[in-house]
C-alpha positions in Angstrom: 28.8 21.0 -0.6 26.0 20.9 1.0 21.8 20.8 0.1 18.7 20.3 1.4 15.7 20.1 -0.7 11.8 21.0 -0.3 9.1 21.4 -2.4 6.6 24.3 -1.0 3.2 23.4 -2.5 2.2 26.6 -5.3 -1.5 26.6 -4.3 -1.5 26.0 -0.5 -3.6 28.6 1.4 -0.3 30.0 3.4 1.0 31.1 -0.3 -1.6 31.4 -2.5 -1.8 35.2 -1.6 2.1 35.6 -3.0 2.0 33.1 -5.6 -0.8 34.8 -7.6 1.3 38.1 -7.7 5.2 36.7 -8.1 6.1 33.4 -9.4 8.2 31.7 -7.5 7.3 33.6 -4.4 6.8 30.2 -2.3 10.1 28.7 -3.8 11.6 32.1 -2.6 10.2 31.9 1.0 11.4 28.4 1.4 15.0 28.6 0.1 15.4 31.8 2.7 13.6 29.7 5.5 16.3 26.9 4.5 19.4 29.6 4.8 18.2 31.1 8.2 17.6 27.3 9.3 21.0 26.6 8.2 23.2 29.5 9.2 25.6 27.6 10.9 26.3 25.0 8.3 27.0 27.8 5.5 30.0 28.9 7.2 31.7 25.1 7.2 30.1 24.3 3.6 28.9 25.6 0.5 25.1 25.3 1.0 22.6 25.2 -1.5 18.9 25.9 -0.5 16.7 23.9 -3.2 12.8 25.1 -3.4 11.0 24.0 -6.4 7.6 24.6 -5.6 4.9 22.0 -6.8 3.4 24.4 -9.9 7.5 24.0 -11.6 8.9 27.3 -10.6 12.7 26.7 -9.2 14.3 29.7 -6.6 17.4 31.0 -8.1 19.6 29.1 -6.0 18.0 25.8 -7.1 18.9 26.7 -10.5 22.5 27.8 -9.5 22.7 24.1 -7.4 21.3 22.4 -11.1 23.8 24.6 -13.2 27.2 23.9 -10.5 26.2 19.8 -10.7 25.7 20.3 -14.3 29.6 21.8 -14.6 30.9 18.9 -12.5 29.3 16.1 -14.1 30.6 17.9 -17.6 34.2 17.6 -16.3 33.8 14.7 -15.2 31.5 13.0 -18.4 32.7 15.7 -21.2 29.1 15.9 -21.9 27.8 19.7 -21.9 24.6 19.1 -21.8 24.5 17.5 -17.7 23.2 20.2 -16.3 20.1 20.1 -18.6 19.8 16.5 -17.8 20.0 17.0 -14.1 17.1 19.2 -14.6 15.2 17.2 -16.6 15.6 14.5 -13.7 14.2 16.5 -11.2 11.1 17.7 -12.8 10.4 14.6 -13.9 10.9 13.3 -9.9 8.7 16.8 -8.9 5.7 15.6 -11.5 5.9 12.0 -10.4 5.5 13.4 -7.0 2.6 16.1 -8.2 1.0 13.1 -9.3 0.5 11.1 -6.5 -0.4 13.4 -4.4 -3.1 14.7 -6.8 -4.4 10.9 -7.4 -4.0 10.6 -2.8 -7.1 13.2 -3.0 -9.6 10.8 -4.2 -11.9 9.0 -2.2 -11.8 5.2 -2.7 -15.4 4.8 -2.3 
């Protein structure tokens, strides 16, 4: 299995045109991006495009890669509840990260 992870900002002036009018509309156009970047590597691997964009919405595959984690750390814990932790972890990660780049936007005058 394969991934690779990015986080397409939800108000950036390239999306903010699609963004207003679908949710998850950056997410979307990141994870398909990610395939098209990736062909190749599908065919030898199970690939998972990640896109969570910076506003908390997750691209269907993201969710799919959060639920198939989830299933093997359950098998492997007997805990059901992985994959809900493994998605708490990374939105905790994405609003650590939303935070420092919010408080990186202030002048330190």
């Amino acid at each position: 299995m394969a991934w690779d992870v990015t986080v397409p900002d939800t108000y950036a002036e390239s999306h903010i045109g699609d963004t207003a009018t679908e949710a998850g509309a950056a997410a979307n156009k990141a994870a398909a991006n990610k395939i098209a970047k990736y062909d190749e590597l599908a065919s030898m691997h199970i690939f998972y495009p990640v896109a969570i964009e910076t506003g908390g919405t997750w691209n269907h595959l993201a969710v799919e890669f959060d639920q198939e984690i989830g299933r093997w750390a359950t098998l492997i814990t007997g805990k059901p509840r992985e994959s809900t932790f493994v998605f708490q972890q990374l939105s905790i990660a994405l609003q650590s990260g939303n935070a420092v780049a919010f408080l990186n936007n202030f002048d330190s005058d």
